[in-house]
VEXDREN-2710 file (C-alpha; in Angstrom, 1 decimal):
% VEXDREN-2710
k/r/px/py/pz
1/UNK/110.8/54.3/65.3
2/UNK/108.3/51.8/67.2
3/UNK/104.8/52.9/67.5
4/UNK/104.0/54.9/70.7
5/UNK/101.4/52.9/72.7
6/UNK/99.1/53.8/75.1
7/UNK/99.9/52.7/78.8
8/UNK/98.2/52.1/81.9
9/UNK/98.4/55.1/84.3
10/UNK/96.5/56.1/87.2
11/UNK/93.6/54.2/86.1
12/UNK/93.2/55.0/82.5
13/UNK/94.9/54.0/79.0
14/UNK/96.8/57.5/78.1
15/UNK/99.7/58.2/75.9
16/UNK/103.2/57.8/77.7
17/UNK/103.6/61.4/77.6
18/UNK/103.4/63.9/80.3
19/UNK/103.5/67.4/80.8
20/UNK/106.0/68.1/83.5
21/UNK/105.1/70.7/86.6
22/UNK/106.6/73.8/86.4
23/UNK/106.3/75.8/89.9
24/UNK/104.4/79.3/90.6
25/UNK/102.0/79.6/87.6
26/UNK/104.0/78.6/84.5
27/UNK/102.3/75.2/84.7
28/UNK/98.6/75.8/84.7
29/UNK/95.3/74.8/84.1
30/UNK/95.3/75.9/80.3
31/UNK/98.9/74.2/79.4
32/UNK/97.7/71.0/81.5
33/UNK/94.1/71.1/80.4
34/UNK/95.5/71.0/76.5
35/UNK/97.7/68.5/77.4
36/UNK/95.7/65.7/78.7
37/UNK/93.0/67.1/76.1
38/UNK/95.7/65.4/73.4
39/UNK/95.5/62.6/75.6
40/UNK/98.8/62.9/78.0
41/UNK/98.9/63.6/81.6
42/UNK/98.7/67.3/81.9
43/UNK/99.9/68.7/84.9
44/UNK/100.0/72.2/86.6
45/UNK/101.3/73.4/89.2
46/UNK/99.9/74.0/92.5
47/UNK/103.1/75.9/93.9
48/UNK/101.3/79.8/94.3
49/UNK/99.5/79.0/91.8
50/UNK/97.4/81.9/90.2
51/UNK/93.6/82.9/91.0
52/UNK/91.4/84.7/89.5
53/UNK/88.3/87.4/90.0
54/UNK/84.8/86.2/89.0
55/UNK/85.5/88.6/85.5
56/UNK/88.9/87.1/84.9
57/UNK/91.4/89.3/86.2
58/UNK/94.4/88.1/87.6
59/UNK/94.8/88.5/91.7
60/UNK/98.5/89.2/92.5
61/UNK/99.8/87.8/95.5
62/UNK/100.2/90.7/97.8
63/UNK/100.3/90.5/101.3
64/UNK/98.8/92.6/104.2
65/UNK/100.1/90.5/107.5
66/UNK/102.6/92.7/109.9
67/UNK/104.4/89.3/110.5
68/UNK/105.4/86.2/109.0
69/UNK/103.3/84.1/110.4
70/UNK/100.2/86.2/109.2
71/UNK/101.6/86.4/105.8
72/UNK/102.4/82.4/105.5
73/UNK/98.5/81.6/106.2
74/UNK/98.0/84.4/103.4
75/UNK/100.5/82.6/101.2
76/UNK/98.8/79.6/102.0
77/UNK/95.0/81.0/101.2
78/UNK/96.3/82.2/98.0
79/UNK/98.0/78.8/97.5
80/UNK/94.7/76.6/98.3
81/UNK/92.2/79.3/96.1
82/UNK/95.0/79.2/93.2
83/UNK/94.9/75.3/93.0
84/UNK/91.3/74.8/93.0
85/UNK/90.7/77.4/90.0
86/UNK/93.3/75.7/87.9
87/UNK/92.0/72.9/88.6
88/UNK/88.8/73.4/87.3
89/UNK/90.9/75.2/84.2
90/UNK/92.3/71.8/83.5
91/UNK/89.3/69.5/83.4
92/UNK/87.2/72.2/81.4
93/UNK/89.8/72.5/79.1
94/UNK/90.4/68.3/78.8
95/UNK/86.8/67.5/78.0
96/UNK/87.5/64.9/80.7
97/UNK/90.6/62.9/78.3
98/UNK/94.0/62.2/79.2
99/UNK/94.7/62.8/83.1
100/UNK/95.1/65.4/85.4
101/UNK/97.6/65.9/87.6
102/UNK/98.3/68.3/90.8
103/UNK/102.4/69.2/91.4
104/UNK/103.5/70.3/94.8
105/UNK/107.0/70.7/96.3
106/UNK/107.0/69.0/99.3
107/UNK/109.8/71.7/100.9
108/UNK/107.2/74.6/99.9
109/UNK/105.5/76.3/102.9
110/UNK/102.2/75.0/103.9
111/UNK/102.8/71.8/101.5
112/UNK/100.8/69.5/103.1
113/UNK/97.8/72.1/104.2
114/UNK/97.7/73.5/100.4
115/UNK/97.7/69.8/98.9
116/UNK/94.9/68.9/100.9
117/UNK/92.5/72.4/100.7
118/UNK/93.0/72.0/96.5
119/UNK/92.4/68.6/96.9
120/UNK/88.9/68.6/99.0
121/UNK/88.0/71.8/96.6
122/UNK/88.3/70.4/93.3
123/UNK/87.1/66.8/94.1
124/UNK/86.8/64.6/91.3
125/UNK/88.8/67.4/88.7
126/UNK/92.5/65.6/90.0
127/UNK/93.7/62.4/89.2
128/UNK/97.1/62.3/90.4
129/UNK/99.4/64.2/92.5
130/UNK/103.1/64.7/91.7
131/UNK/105.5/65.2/94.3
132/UNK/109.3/66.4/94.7
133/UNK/111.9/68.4/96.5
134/UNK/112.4/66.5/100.0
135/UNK/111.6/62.8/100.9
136/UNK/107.5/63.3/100.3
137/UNK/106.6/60.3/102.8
138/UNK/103.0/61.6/103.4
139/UNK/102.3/62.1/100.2
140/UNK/101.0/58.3/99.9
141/UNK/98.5/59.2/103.0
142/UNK/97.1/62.1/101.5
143/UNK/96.5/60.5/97.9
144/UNK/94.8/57.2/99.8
145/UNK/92.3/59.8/101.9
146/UNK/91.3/61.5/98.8
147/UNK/91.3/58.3/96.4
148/UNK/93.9/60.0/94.1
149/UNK/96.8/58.3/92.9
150/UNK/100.4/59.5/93.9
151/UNK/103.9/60.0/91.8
152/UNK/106.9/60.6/94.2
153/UNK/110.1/62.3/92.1
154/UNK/112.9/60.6/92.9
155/UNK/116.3/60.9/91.5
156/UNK/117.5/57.2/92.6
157/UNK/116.4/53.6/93.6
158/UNK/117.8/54.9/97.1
159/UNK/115.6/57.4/97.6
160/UNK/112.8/55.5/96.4
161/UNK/113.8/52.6/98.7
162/UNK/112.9/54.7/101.6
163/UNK/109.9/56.0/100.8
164/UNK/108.2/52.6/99.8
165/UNK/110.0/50.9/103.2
166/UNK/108.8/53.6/105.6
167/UNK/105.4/54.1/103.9
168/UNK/104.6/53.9/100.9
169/UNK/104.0/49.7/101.2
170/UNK/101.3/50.8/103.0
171/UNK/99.0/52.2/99.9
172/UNK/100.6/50.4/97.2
173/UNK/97.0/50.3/95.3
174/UNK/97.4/54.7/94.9
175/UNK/101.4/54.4/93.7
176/UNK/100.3/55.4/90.0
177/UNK/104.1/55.8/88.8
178/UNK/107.5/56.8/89.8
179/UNK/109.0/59.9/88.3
180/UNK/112.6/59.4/87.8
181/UNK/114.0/63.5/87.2
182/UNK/117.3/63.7/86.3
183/UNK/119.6/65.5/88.7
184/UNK/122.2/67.0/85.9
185/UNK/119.4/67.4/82.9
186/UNK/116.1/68.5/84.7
187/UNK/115.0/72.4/85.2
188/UNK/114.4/73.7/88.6
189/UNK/115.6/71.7/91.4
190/UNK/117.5/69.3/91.1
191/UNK/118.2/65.9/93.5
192/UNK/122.0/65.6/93.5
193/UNK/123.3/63.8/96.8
194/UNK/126.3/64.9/98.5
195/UNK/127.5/61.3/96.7
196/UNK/127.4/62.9/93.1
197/UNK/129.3/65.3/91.4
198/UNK/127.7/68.4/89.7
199/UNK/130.2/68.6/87.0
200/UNK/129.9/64.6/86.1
201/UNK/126.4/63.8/84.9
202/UNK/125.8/60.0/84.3
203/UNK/124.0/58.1/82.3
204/UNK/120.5/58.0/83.4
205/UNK/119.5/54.4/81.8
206/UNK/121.4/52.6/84.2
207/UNK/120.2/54.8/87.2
208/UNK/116.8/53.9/85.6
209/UNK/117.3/50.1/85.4
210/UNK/118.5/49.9/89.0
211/UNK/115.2/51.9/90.0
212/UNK/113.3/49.4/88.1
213/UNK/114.9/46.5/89.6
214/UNK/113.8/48.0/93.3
215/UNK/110.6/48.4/92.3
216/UNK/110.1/44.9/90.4
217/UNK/111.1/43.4/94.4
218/UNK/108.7/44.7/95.3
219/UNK/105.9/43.7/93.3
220/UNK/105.4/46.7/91.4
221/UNK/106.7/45.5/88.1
222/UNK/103.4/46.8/86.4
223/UNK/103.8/50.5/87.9
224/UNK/105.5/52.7/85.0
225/UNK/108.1/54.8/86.0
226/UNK/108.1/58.1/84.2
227/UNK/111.6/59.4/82.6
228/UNK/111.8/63.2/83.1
229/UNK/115.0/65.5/82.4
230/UNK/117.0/65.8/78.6
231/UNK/114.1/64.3/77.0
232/UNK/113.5/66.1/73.5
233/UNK/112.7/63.6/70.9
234/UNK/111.4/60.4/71.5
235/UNK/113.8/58.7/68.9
236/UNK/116.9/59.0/71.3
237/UNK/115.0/56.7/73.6
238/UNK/113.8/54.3/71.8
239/UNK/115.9/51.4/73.1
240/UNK/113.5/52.3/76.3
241/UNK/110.4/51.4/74.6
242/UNK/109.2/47.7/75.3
243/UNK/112.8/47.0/77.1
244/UNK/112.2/44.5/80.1
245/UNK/115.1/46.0/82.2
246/UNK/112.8/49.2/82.5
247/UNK/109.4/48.0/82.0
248/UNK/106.8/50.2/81.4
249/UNK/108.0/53.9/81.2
250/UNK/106.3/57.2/80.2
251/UNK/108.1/60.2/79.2
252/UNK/107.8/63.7/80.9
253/UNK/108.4/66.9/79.0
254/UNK/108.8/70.3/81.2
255/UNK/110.4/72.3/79.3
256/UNK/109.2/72.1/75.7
257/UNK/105.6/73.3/76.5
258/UNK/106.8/76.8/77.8
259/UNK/107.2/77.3/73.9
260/UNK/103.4/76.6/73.3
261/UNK/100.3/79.4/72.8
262/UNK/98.8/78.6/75.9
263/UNK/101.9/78.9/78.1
264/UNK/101.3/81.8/80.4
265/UNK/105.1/83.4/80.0
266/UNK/105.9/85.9/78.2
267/UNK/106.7/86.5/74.7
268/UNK/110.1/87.8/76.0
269/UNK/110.4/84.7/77.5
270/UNK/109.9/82.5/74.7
271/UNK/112.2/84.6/72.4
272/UNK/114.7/83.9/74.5
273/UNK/114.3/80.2/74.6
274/UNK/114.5/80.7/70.7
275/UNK/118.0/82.2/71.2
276/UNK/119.6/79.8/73.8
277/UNK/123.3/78.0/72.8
278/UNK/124.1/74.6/74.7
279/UNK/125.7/75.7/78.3
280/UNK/123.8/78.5/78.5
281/UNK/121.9/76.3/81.3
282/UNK/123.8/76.7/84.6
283/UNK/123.5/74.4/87.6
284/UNK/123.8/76.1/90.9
285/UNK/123.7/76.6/94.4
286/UNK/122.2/79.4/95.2
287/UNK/118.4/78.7/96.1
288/UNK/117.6/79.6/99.7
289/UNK/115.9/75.6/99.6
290/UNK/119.8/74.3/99.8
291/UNK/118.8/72.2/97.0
292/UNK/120.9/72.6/93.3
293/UNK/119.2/74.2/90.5
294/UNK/118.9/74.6/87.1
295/UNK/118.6/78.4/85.1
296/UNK/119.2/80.2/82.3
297/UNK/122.3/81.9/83.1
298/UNK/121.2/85.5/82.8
299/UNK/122.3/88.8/85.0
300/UNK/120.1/87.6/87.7
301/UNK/122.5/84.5/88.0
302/UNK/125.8/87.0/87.5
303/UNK/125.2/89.2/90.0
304/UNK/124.4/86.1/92.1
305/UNK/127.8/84.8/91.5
306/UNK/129.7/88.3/91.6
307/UNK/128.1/88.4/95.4
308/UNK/129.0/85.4/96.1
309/UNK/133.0/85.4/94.9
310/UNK/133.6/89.0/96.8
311/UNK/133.6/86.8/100.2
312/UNK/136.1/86.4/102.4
313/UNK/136.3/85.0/106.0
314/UNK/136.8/87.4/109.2
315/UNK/137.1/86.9/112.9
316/UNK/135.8/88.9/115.6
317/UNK/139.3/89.3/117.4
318/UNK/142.7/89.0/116.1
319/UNK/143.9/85.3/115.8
320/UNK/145.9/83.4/113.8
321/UNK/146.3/85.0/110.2
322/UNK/143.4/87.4/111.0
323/UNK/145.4/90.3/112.0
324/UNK/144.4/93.3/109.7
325/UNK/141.0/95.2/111.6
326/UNK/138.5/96.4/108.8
327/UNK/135.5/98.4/109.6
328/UNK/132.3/97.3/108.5
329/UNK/128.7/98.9/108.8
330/UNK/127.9/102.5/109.9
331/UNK/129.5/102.4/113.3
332/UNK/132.6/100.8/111.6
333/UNK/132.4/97.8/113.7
334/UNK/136.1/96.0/113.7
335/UNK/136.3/92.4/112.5
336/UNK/139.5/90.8/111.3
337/UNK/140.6/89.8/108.0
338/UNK/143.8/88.2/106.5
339/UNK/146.1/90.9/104.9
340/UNK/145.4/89.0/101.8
341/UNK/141.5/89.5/102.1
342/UNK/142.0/93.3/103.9
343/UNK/143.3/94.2/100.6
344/UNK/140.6/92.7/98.4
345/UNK/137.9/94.4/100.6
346/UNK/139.4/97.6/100.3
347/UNK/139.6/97.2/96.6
348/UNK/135.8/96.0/96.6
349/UNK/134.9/99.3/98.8
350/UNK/136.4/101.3/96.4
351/UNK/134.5/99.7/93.3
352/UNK/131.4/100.4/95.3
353/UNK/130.5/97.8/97.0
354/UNK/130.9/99.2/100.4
355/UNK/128.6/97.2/102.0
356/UNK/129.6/94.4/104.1
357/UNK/127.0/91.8/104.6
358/UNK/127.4/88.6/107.6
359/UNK/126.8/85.4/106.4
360/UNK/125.8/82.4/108.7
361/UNK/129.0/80.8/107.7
362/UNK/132.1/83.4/109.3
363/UNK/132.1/85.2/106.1
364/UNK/131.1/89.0/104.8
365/UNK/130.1/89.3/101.0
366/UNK/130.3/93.3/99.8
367/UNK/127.7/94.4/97.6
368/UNK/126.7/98.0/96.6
369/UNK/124.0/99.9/99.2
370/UNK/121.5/99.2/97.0
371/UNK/121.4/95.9/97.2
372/UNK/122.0/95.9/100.9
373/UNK/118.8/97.9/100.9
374/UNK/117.0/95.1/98.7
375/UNK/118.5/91.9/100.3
376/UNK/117.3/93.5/104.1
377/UNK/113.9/94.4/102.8
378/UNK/113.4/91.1/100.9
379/UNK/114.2/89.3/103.9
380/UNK/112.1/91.1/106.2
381/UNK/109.0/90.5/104.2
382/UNK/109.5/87.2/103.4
383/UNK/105.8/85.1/103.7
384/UNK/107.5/82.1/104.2
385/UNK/107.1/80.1/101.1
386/UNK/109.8/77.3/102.0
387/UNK/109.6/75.1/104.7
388/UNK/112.6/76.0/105.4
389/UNK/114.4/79.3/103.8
390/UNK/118.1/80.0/104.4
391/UNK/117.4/83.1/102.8
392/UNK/115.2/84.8/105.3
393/UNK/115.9/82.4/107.9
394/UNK/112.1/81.2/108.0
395/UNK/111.3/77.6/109.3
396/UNK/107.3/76.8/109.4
397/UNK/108.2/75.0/112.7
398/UNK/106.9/76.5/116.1
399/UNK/107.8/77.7/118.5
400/UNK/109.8/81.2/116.8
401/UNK/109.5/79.9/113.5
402/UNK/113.4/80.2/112.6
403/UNK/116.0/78.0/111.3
404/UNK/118.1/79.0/114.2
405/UNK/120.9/80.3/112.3
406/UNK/121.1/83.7/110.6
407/UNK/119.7/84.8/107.3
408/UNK/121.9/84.6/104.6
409/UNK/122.7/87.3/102.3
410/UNK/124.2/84.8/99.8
411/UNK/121.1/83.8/98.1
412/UNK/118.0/85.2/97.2
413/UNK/114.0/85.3/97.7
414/UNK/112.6/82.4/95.3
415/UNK/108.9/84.1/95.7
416/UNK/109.5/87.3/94.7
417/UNK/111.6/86.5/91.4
418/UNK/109.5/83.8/90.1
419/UNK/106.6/85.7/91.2
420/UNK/107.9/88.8/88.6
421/UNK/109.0/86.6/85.9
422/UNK/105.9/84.4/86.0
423/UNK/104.2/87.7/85.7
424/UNK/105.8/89.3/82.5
425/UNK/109.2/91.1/84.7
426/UNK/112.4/91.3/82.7
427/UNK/113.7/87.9/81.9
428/UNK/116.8/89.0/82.0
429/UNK/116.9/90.2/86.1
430/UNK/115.0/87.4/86.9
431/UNK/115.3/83.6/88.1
432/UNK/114.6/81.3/84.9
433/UNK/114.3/78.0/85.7
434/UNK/115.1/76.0/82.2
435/UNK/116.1/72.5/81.2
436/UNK/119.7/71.8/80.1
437/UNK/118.3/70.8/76.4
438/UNK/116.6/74.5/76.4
439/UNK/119.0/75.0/73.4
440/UNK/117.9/72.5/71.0
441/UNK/115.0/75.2/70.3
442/UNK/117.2/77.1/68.4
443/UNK/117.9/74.1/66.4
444/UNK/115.1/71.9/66.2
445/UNK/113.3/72.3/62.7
446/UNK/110.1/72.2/64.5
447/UNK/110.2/75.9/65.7
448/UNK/111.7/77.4/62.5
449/UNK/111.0/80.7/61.4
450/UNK/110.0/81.4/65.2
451/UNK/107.2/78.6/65.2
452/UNK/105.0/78.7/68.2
453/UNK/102.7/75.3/68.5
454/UNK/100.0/74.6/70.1
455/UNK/99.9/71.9/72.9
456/UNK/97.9/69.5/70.6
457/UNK/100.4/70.0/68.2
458/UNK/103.6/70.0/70.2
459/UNK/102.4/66.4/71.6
460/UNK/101.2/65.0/68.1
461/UNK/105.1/66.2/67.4
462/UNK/106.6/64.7/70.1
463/UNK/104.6/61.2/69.6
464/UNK/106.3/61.0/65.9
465/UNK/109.6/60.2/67.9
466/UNK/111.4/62.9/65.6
END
């Protein structure tokens, strides 16, 4: 393979290889602080990211406001105190190599107010900030105020063709890299348009090329762009390395260091990513952001999809095919269902699921009491951590603070599970975001015999190309 050189990024020579943000604690100070320690970027999360008491012990997120709106400023004080402790994590644990890097979702609640508290409280400790999830056109503002570079994730030349036009020509000097994710290959969330298919991944080289060829009009032929999703070993991309139609590019790796001895998850966790089979990585549509996503599929995903199939349509009077009345909640209030979807409700009801849940959409899903219970009280004590949650119906927007539509029953709150499975929960009942190459653990030489590495030695690995 050609040698791996150093490139220019944010300022410093640093090997092309980054750590990728992984939201709500899993990316952290110690993962990121390792990482740039071997000379990378390191990057953790500042998505809820975890704080800590003065003799180390971990503060869980728990919150005392009677409303939302108290609880969000909570969520958001926890947000700002989390960031600046890792932070400080992450440079103590570089020795001042490599870079640092902050990652924020630009959809998450408070984005803007967290990005800037962690940013004037650890003052000199951040070299970068990585952004994602929405169109992040302040993001170039906040970096030039604080004299920190900036790296938008975009998932085409599109996107990115916005951002620079509307502002990002502005602050060209801060633009430390572009961070092209790959919408079928990347954990979490994932930027498909309404343009591409979910089912039909392409090939991301040409996708990369065009970006580069946006960028390069507009002078910024020198700024690498940084290759993130399906990235395992370096080998499979070498036709990338010192290629003019993508200039310089840098490689970002976000799943591969949850299988390292400083990633926070739990050993439950990483046995599992020991056992994974290709597929076993399921894009979906259930996130209360809107947005698709990538997880292990796991019974937190099935039950998510068994909810979702026992739907059917209703009407509040008799019309058209809706002719058969079925009663639904304790007062047995009459909607109207085809016969069709009358008799599959009463077949539902009598498995158990005698619960009939509205959705915004003219639709009931049935799911057992239980989980009626749980949906309701999730929903009620949401803290708004979205900008915008379809879930609980929470917008951070005055005047009420509401999407405007109702909450929706069909998804789930993001907080809470990734809260719990950061935290040691079962992996098993719990959102797991993962990468679609999650598998190649089971089959990578590297790990056998249930081989754990080190960061330092998971990205001297990773820089042999094989």
């Amino acid at each position: 393979m050609k040698p791996l050189n150093a490139i220019r990024m944010g300022g410093a020579e640093v090997l092309p290889l980054v750590e990728g943000g992984k939201g709500v604690a899993i990316s952290n100070g110690a993962t990121s602080g390792a990482w740039a320690g071997a000379g990378g970027v390191g990057t953790f999360s500042a998505v809820n990211a975890d704080s800590y008491t003065p003799d180390g012990r971990l503060v869980r997120q728990t919150y005392e406001g009677k409303t939302r709106r108290e609880r969000h400023e909570e969520l958001v004080a926890f947000g700002i105190q989390g960031g600046i402790q890792q932070a400080r994590t992450a440079w103590e644990m570089s020795g001042g190599r490599g870079r640092i890097h902050a990652n924020i979702l630009w959809e998450m609640g408070g984005a803007e107010r967290v990005v800037v508290g962690v940013l004037e409280g650890a003052k000199g400790l951040i070299n970068g900030i990585t952004c994602g999830a929405g169109m992040p056109y302040r993001l170039s503002d906040i970096a030039a105020r604080f004299g920190v570079h900036y790296y938008p994730i975009v998932s085409s030349a599109r996107a990115f063709n916005a951002l620079w036009k509307r502002a990002y020509s502005k602050t060209p000097e801060w633009l430390g890299g572009v961070v092209y994710e790959d919408p079928w290959l990347a954990g979490g969330h994932n930027g498909l348009s309404n343009s591409e298919h979910p089912e039909r991944p392409e090939d991301p080289y040409p996708r990369v090329a065009a970006l580069r060829r946006t960028m390069n009009e507009f002078g910024l032929n020198d700024v690498p762009i940084v290759m993130a999703g399906g990235v395992w070993w370096l080998s499979e991309w070498e036709h990338w390395l010192d290629n003019p139609e993508i200039g310089p590019v840098a490689f970002q790796f976000g799943t591969r260091p949850l299988l390292t001895k400083e990633s926070p998850i739990s050993d439950a966790w990483k046995q599992r990513l020991m056992t994974l089979k290709e597929g076993d990585v399921y894009l979906n549509r259930f996130s209360p952001t809107g947005f698709y996503s990538s997880a292990v599929s796991n019974g937190f995903l099935q039950e998510l999809r068994e909810r979702n199939d026992r739907q059917v349509a209703y009407t509040a009077e008799a019309m058209g095919e809706h002719t058969e009345g079925f009663g639904t909640g304790p007062r047995g209030r009459l909607v109207y269902l085809t016969p069709a979807d009358a008799a599959r409700a009463r077949a539902w009801t009598a498995e158990g699921f005698t619960e009939a849940m509205r959705t915004p959409d003219g639709t009931l899903i049935f799911v057992a009491p239980d989980k009626g219970a749980e949906i309701r009280r999730d929903q009620i004590e949401c803290m708004g951590c979205l900008s915008f949650c379809r879930f609980s119906n929470w917008s951070q927007h005055e005047p009420d603070y509401s999407t405007g539509k109702k909450a929706d029953p069909r998804s789930f709150c993001i907080q809470k599970t990734l809260q719990d499975i950061a935290h040691g929960d079962d992996v098993n009942r719990n959102l797991m975001f993962s990468g679609h190459n999650a598998y190649r653990f089971a089959t990578d030489p590297f790990y056998s015999n249930g081989f754990v590495p080190s960061v330092k030695q998971l990205v001297e690995r990773i820089a042999t190309g094989h």
